[in-house]
PDB file with one MODEL, atoms N, CA, C and O in Angstrom:
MODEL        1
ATOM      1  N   UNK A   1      50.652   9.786  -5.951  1.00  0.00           N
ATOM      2  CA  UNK A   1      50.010   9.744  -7.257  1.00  0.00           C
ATOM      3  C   UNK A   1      48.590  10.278  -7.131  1.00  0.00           C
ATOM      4  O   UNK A   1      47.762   9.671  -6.451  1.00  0.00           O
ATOM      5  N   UNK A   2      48.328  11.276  -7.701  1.00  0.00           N
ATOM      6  CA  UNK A   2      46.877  11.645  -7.610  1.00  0.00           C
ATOM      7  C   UNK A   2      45.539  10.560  -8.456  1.00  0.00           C
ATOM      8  O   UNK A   2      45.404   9.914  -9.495  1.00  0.00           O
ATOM      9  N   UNK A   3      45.211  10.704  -7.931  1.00  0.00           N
ATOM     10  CA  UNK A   3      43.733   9.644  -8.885  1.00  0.00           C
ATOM     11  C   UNK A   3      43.038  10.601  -9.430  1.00  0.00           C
ATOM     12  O   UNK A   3      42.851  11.715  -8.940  1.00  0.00           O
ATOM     13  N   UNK A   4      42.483  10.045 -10.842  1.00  0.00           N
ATOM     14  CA  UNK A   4      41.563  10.570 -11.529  1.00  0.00           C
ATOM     15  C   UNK A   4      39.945  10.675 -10.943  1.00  0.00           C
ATOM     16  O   UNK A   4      39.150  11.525 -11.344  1.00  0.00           O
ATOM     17  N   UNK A   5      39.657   9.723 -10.001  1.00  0.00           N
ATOM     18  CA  UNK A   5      38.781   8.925  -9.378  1.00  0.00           C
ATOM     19  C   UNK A   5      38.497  10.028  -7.843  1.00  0.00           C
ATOM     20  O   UNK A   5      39.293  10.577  -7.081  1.00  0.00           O
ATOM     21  N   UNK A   6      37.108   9.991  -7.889  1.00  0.00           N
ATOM     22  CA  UNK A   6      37.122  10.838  -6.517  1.00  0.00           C
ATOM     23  C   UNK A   6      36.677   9.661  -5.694  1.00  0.00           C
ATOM     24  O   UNK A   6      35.733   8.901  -5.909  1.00  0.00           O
ATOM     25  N   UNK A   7      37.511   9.661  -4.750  1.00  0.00           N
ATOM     26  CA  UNK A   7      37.966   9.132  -3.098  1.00  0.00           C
ATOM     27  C   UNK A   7      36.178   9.390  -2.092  1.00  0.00           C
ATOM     28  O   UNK A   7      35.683  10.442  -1.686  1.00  0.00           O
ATOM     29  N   UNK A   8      35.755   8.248  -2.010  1.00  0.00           N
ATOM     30  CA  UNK A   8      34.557   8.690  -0.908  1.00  0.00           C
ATOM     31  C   UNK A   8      34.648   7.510   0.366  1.00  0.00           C
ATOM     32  O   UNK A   8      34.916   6.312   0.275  1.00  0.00           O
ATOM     33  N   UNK A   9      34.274   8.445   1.740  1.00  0.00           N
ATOM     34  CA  UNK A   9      34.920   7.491   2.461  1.00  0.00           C
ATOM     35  C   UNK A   9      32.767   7.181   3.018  1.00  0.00           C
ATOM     36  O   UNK A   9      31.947   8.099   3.020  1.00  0.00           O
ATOM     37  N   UNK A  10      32.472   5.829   3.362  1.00  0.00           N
ATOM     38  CA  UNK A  10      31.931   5.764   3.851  1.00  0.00           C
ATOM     39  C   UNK A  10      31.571   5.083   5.079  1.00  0.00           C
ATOM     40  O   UNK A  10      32.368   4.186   5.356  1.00  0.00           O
ATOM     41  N   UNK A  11      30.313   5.277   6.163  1.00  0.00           N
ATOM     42  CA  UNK A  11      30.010   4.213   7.250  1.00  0.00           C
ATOM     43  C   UNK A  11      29.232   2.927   6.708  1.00  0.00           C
ATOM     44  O   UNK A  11      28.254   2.882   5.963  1.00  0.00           O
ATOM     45  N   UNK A  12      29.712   2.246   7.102  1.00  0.00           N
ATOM     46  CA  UNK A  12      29.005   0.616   6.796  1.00  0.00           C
ATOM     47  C   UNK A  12      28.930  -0.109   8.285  1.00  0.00           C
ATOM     48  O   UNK A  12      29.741  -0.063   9.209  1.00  0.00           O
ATOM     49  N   UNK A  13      27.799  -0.720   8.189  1.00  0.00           N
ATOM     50  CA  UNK A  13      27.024  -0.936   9.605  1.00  0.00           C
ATOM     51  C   UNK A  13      27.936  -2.689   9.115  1.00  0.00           C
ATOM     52  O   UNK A  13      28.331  -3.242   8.089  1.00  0.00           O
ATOM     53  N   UNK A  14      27.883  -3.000  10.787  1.00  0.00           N
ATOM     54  CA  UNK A  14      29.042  -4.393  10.570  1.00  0.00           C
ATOM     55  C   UNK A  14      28.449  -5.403   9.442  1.00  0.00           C
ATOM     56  O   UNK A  14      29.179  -5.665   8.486  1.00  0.00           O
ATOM     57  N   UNK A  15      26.931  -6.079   9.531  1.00  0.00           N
ATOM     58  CA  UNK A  15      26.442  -7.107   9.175  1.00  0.00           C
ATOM     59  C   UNK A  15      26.917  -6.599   7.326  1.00  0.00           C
ATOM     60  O   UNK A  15      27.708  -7.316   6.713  1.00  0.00           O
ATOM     61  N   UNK A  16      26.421  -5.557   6.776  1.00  0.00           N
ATOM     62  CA  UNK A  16      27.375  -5.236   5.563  1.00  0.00           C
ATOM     63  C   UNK A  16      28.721  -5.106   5.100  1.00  0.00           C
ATOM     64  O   UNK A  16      28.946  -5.259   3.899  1.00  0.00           O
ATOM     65  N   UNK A  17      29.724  -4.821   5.968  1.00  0.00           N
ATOM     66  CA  UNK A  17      30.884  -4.565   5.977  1.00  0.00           C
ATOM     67  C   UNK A  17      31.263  -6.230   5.753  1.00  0.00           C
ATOM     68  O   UNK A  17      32.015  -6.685   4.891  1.00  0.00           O
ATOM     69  N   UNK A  18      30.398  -7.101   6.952  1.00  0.00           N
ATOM     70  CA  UNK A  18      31.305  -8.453   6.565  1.00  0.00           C
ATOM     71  C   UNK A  18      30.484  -8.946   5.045  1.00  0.00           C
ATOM     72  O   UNK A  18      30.841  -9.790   4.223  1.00  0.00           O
ATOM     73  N   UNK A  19      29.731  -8.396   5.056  1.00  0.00           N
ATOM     74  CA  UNK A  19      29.348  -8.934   3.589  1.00  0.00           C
ATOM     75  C   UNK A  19      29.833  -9.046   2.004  1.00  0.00           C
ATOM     76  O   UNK A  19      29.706  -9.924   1.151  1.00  0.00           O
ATOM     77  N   UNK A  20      30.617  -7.374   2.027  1.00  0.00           N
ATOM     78  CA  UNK A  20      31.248  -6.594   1.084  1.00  0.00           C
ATOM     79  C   UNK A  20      32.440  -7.365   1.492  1.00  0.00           C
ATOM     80  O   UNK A  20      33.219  -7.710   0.603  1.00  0.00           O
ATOM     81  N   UNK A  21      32.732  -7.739   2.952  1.00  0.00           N
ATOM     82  CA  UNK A  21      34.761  -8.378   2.679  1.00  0.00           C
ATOM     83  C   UNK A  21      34.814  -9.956   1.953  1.00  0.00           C
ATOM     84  O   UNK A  21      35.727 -10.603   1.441  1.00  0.00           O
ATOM     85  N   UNK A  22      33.458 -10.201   2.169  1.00  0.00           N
ATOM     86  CA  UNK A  22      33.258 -11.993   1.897  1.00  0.00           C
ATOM     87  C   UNK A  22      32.730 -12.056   0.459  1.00  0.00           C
ATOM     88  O   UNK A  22      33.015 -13.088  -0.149  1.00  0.00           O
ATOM     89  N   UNK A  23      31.814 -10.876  -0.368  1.00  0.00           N
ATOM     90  CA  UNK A  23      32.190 -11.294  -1.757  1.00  0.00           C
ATOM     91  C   UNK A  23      33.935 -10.852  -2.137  1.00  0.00           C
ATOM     92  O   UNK A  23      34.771 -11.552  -2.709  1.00  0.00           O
ATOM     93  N   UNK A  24      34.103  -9.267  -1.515  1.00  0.00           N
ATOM     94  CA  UNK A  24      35.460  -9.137  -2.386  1.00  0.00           C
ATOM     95  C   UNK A  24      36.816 -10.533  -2.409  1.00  0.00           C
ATOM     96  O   UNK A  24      37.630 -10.805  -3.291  1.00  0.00           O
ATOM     97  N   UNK A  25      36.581 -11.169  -1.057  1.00  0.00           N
ATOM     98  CA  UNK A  25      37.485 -12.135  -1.353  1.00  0.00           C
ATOM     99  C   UNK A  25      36.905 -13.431  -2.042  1.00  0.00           C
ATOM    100  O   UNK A  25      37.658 -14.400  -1.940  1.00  0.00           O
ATOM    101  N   UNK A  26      35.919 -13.617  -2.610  1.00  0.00           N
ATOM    102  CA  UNK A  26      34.919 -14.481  -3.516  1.00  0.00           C
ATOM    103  C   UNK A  26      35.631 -14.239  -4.984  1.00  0.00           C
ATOM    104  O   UNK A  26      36.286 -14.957  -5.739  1.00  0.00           O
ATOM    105  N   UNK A  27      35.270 -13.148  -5.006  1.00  0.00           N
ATOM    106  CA  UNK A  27      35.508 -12.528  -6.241  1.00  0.00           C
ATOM    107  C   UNK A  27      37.058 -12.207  -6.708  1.00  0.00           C
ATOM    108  O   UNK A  27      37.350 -11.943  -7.875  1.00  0.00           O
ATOM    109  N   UNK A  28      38.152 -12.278  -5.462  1.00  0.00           N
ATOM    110  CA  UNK A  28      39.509 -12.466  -5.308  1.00  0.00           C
ATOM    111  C   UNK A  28      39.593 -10.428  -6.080  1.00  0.00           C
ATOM    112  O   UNK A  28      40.442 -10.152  -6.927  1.00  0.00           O
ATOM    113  N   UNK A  29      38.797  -9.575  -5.668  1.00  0.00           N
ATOM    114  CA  UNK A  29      39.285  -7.926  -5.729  1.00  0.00           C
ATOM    115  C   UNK A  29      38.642  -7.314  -4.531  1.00  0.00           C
ATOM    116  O   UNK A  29      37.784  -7.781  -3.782  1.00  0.00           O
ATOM    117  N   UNK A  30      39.341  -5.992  -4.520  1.00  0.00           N
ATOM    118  CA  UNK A  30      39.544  -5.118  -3.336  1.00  0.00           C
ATOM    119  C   UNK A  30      38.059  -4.854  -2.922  1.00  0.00           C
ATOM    120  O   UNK A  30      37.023  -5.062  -3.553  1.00  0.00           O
ATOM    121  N   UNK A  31      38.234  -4.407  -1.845  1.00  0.00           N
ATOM    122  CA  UNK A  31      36.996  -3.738  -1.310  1.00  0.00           C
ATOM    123  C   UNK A  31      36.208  -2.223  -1.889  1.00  0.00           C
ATOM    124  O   UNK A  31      35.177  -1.583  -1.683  1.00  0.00           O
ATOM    125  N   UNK A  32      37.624  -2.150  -2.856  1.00  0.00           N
ATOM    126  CA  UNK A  32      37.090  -0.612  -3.263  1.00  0.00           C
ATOM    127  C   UNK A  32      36.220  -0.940  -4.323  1.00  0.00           C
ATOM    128  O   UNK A  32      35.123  -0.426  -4.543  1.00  0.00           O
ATOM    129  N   UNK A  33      36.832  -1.911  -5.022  1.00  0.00           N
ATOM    130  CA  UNK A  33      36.518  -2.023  -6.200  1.00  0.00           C
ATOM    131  C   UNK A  33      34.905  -3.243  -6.361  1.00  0.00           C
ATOM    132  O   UNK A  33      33.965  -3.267  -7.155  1.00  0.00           O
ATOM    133  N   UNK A  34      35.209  -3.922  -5.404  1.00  0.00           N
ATOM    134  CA  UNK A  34      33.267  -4.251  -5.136  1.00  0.00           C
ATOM    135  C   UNK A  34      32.802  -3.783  -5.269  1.00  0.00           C
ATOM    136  O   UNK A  34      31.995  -3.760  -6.198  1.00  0.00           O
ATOM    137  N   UNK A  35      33.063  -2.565  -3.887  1.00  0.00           N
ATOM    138  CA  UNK A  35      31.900  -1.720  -3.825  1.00  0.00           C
ATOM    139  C   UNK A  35      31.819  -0.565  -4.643  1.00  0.00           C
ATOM    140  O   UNK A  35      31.209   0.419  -4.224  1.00  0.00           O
ATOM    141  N   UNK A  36      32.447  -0.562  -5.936  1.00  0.00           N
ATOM    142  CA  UNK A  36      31.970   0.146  -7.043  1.00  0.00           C
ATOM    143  C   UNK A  36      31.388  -0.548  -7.797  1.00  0.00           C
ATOM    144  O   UNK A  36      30.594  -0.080  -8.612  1.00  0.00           O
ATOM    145  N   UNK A  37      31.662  -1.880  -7.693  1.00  0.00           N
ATOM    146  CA  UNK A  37      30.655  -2.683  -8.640  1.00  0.00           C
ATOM    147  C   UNK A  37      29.325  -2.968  -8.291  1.00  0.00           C
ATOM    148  O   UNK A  37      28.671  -3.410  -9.236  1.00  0.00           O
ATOM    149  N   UNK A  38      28.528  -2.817  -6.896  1.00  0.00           N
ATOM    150  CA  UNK A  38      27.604  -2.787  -6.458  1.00  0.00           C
ATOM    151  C   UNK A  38      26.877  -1.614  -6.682  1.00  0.00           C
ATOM    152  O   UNK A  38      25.666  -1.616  -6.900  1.00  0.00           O
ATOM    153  N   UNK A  39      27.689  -0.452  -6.630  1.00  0.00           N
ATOM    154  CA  UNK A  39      27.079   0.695  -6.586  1.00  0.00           C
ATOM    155  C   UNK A  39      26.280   0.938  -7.896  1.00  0.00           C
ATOM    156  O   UNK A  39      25.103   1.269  -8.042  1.00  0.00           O
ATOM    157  N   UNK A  40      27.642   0.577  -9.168  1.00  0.00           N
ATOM    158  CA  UNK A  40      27.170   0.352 -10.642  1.00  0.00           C
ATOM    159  C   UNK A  40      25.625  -0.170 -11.016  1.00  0.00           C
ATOM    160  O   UNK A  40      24.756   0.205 -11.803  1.00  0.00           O
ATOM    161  N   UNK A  41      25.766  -1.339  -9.931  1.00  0.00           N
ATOM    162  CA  UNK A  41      24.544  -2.416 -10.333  1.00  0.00           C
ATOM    163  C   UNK A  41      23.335  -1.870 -10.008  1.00  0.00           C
ATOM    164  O   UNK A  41      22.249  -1.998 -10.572  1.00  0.00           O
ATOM    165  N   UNK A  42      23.752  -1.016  -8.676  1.00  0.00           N
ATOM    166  CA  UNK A  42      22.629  -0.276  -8.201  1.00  0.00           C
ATOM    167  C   UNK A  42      22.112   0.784  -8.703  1.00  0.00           C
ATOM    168  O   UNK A  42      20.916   0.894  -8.430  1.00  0.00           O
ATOM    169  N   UNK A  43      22.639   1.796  -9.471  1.00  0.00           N
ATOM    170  CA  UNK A  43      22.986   2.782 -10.831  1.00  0.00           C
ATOM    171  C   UNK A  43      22.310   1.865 -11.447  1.00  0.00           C
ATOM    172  O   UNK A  43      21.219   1.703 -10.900  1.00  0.00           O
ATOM    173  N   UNK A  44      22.489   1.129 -12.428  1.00  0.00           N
ATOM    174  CA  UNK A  44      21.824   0.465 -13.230  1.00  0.00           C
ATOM    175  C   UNK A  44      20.579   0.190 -12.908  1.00  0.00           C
ATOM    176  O   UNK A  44      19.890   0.472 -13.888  1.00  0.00           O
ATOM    177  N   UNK A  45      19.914  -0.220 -12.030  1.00  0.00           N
ATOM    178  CA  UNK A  45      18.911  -0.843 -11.041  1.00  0.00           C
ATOM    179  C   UNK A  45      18.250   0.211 -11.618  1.00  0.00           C
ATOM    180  O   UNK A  45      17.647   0.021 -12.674  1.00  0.00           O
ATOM    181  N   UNK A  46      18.268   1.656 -10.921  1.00  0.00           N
ATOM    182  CA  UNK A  46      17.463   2.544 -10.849  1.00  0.00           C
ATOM    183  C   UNK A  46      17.104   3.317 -12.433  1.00  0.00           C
ATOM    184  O   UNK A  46      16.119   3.653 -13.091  1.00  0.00           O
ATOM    185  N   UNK A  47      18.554   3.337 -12.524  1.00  0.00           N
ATOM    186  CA  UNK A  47      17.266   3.444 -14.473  1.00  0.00           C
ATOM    187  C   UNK A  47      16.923   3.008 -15.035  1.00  0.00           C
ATOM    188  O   UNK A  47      16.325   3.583 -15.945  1.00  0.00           O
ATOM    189  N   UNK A  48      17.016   1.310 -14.978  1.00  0.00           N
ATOM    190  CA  UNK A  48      15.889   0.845 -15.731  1.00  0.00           C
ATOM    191  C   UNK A  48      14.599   0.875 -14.854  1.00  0.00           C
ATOM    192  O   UNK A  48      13.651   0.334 -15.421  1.00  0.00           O
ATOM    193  N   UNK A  49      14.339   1.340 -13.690  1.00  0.00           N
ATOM    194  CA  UNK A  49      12.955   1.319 -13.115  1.00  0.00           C
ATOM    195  C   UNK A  49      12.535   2.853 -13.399  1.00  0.00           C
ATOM    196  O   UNK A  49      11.335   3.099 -13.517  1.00  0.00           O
ATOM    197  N   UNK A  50      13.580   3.994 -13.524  1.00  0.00           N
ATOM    198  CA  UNK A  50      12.873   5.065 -13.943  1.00  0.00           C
ATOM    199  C   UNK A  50      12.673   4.749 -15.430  1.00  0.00           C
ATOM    200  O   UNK A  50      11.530   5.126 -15.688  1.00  0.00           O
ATOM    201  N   UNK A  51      13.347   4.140 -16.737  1.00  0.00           N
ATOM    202  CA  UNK A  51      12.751   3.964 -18.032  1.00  0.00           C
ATOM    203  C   UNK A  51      11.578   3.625 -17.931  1.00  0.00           C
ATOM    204  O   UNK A  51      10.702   4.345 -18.410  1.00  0.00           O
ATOM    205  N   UNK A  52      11.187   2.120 -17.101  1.00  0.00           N
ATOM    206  CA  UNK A  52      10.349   1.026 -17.386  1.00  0.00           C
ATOM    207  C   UNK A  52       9.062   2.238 -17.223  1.00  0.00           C
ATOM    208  O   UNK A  52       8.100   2.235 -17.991  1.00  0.00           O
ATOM    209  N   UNK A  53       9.251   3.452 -15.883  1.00  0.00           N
ATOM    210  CA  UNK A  53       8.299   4.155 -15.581  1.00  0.00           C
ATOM    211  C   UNK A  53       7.793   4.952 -16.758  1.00  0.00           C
ATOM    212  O   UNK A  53       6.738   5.319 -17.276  1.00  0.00           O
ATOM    213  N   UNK A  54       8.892   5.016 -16.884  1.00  0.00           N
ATOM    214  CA  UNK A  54       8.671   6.175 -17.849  1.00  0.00           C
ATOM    215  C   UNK A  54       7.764   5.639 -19.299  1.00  0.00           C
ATOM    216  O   UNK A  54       6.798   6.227 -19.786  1.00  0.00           O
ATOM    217  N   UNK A  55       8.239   4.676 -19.674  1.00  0.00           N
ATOM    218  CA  UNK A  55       7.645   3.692 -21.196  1.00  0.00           C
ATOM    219  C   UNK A  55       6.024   3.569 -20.566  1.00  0.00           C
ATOM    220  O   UNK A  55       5.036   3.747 -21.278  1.00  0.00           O
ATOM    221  N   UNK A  56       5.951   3.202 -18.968  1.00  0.00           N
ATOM    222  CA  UNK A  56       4.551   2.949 -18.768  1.00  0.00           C
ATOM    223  C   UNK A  56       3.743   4.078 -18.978  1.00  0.00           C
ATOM    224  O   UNK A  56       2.810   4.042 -19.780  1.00  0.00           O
ATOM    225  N   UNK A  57       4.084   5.290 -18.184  1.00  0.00           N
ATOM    226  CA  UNK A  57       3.534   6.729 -18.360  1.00  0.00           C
ATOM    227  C   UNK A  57       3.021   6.422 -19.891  1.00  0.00           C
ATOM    228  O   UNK A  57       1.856   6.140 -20.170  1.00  0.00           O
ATOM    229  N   UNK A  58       4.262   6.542 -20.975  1.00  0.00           N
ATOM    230  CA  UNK A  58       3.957   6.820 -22.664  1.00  0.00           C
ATOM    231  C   UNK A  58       3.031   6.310 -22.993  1.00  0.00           C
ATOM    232  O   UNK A  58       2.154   7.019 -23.488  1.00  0.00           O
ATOM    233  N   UNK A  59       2.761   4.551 -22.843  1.00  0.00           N
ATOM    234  CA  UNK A  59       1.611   3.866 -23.002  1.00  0.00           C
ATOM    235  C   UNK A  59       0.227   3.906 -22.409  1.00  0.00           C
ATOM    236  O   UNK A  59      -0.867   3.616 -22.893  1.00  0.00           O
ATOM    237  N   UNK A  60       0.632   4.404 -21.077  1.00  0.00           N
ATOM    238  CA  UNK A  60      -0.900   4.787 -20.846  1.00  0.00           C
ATOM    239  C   UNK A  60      -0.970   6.154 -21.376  1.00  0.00           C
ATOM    240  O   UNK A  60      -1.958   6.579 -20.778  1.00  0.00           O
ATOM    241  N   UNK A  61      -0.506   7.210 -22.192  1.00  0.00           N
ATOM    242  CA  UNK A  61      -1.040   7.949 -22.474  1.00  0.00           C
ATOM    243  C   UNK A  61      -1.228   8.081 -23.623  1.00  0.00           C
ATOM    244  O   UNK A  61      -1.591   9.174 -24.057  1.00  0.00           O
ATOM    245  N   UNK A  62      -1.023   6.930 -24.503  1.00  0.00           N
ATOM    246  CA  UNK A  62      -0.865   7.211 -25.846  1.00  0.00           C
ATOM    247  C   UNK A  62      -2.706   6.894 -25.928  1.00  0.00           C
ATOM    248  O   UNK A  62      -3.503   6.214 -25.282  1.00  0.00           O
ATOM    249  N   UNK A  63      -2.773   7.862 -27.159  1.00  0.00           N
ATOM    250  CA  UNK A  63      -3.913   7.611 -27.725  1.00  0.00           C
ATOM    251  C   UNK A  63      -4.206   6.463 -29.160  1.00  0.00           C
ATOM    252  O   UNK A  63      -3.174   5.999 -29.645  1.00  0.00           O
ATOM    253  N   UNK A  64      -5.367   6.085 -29.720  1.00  0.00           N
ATOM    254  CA  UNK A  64      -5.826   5.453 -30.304  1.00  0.00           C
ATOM    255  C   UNK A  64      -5.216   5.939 -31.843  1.00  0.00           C
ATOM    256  O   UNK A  64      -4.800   5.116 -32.658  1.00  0.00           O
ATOM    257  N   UNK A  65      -5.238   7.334 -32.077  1.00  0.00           N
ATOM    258  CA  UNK A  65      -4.962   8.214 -33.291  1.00  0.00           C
ATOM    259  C   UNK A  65      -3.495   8.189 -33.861  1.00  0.00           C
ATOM    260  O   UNK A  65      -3.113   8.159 -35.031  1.00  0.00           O
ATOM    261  N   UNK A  66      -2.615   8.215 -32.383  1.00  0.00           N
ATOM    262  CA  UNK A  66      -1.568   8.636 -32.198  1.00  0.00           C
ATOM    263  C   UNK A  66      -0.548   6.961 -32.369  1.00  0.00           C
ATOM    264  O   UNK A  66       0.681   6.896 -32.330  1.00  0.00           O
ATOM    265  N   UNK A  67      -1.392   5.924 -32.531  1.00  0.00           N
ATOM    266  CA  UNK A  67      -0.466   4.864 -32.611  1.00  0.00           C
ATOM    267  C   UNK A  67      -0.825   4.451 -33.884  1.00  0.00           C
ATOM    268  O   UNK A  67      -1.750   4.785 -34.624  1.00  0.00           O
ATOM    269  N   UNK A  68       0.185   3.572 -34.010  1.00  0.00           N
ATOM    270  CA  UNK A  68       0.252   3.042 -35.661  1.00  0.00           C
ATOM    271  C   UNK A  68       0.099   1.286 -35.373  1.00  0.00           C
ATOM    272  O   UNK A  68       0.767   1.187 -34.344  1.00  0.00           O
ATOM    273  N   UNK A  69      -0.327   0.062 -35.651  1.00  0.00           N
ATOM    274  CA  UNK A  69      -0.629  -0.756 -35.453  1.00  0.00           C
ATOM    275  C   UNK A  69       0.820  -1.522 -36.143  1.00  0.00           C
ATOM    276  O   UNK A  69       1.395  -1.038 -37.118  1.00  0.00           O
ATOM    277  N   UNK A  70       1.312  -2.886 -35.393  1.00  0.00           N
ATOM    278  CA  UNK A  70       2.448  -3.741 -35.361  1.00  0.00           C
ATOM    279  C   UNK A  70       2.279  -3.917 -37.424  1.00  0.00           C
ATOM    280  O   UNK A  70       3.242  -3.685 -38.154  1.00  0.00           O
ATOM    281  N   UNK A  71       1.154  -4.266 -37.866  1.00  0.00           N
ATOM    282  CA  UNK A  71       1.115  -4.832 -39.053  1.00  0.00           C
ATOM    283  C   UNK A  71       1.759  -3.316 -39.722  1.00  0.00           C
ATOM    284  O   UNK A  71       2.898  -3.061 -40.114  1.00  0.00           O
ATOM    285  N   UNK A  72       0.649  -2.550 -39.670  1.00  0.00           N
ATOM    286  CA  UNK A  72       1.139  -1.540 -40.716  1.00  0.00           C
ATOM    287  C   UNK A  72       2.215  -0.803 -40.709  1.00  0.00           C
ATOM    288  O   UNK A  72       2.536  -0.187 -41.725  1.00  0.00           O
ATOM    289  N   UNK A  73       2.903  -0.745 -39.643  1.00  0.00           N
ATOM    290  CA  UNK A  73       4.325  -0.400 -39.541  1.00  0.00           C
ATOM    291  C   UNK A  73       5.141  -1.273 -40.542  1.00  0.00           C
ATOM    292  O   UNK A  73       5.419  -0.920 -41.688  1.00  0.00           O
ATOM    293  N   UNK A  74       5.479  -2.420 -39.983  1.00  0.00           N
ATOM    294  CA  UNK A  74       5.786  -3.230 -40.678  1.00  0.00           C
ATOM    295  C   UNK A  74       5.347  -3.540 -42.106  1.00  0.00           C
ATOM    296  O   UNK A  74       6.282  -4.045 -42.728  1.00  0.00           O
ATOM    297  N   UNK A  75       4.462  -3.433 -42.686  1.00  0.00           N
ATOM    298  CA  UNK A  75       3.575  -3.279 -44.022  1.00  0.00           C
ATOM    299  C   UNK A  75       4.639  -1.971 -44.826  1.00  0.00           C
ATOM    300  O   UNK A  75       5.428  -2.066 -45.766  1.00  0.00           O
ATOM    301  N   UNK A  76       4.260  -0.867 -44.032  1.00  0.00           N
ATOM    302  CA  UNK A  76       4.703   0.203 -44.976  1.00  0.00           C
ATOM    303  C   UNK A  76       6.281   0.210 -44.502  1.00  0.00           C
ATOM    304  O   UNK A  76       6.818   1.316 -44.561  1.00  0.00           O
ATOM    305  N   UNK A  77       7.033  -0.813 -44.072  1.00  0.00           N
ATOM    306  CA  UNK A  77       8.482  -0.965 -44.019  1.00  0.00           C
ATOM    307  C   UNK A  77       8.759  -1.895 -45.221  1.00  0.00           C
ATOM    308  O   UNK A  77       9.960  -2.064 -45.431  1.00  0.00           O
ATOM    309  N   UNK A  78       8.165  -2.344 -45.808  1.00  0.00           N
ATOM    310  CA  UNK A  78       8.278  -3.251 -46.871  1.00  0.00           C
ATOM    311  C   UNK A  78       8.624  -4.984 -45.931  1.00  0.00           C
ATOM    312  O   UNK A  78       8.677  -6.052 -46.541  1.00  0.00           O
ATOM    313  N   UNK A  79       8.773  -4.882 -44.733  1.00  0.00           N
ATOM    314  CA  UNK A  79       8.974  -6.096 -44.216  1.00  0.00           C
ATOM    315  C   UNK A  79       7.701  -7.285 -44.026  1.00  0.00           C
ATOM    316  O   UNK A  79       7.953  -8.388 -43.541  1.00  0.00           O
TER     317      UNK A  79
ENDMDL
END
Protein backbone atom coordinates (compact mmCIF):
# COMPACT_ATOMS: atom_id res chain seq x y z
CA UNK A 1 0.00 0.00 0.00
CA UNK A 2 1.65 3.19 -0.79
CA UNK A 3 1.25 6.09 1.85
CA UNK A 4 0.24 9.42 1.21
CA UNK A 5 2.70 10.37 4.06
CA UNK A 6 6.44 10.72 3.39
CA UNK A 7 8.42 7.96 5.34
CA UNK A 8 11.57 9.65 7.30
CA UNK A 9 13.87 7.43 8.93
CA UNK A 10 15.74 8.91 11.78
CA UNK A 11 18.92 8.53 14.51
CA UNK A 12 17.79 8.89 18.07
CA UNK A 13 20.49 8.85 20.70
CA UNK A 14 19.32 5.99 23.42
CA UNK A 15 18.35 8.34 26.51
CA UNK A 16 15.52 9.73 23.78
CA UNK A 17 14.60 6.69 22.08
CA UNK A 18 13.65 5.28 25.65
CA UNK A 19 11.81 8.32 26.17
CA UNK A 20 9.65 8.43 22.90
CA UNK A 21 8.93 4.32 23.69
CA UNK A 22 7.72 5.26 27.38
CA UNK A 23 5.31 8.12 26.39
CA UNK A 24 4.10 6.11 23.19
CA UNK A 25 3.14 3.29 25.49
CA UNK A 26 1.63 6.07 28.09
CA UNK A 27 -0.28 7.32 25.57
CA UNK A 28 -1.17 3.49 24.37
CA UNK A 29 0.06 4.79 20.17
CA UNK A 30 2.88 3.93 17.95
CA UNK A 31 6.13 5.34 17.90
CA UNK A 32 5.46 6.86 14.61
CA UNK A 33 2.76 8.53 15.53
CA UNK A 34 4.31 10.30 18.87
CA UNK A 35 6.82 11.29 17.24
CA UNK A 36 4.68 13.21 14.87
CA UNK A 37 2.97 14.56 17.61
CA UNK A 38 6.07 16.02 19.13
CA UNK A 39 7.32 17.22 16.07
CA UNK A 40 3.75 19.10 15.57
CA UNK A 41 4.21 20.61 19.06
CA UNK A 42 7.53 21.59 18.12
CA UNK A 43 6.15 23.20 14.67
CA UNK A 44 3.86 24.92 16.74
CA UNK A 45 6.52 26.03 19.33
CA UNK A 46 8.40 27.82 16.71
CA UNK A 47 5.72 29.98 15.25
CA UNK A 48 4.39 31.25 17.87
CA UNK A 49 8.00 32.51 18.90
CA UNK A 50 8.56 33.74 15.31
CA UNK A 51 4.79 35.67 15.58
CA UNK A 52 5.40 36.79 19.21
CA UNK A 53 8.81 38.23 17.34
CA UNK A 54 7.40 39.45 14.92
CA UNK A 55 4.20 41.50 16.91
CA UNK A 56 7.31 42.75 19.08
CA UNK A 57 9.33 44.15 16.00
CA UNK A 58 5.54 45.96 14.95
CA UNK A 59 5.28 47.53 18.39
CA UNK A 60 8.47 48.75 18.79
CA UNK A 61 8.19 50.30 15.60
CA UNK A 62 5.02 51.69 15.57
CA UNK A 63 4.86 55.28 15.85
CA UNK A 64 2.79 57.76 17.98
CA UNK A 65 0.80 59.07 14.57
CA UNK A 66 0.42 55.74 13.27
CA UNK A 67 -1.63 54.27 16.31
CA UNK A 68 -5.10 54.83 17.17
CA UNK A 69 -5.80 54.72 21.01
CA UNK A 70 -8.00 51.49 22.77
CA UNK A 71 -10.91 54.24 23.51
CA UNK A 72 -11.25 55.70 20.14
CA UNK A 73 -11.23 52.66 18.26
CA UNK A 74 -13.74 51.43 20.18
CA UNK A 75 -15.64 54.96 20.31
CA UNK A 76 -15.79 55.17 16.54
CA UNK A 77 -16.96 51.27 16.55
CA UNK A 78 -20.03 52.42 18.18
CA UNK A 79 -19.01 49.94 21.09
Amino acid sequence: MISKNTRMMVALEPPIRKWITKKAKESGISLSLTIRDLLRDAYENQEDRYWSKEGENRLNALTGKASVSHKDFWGKAGI
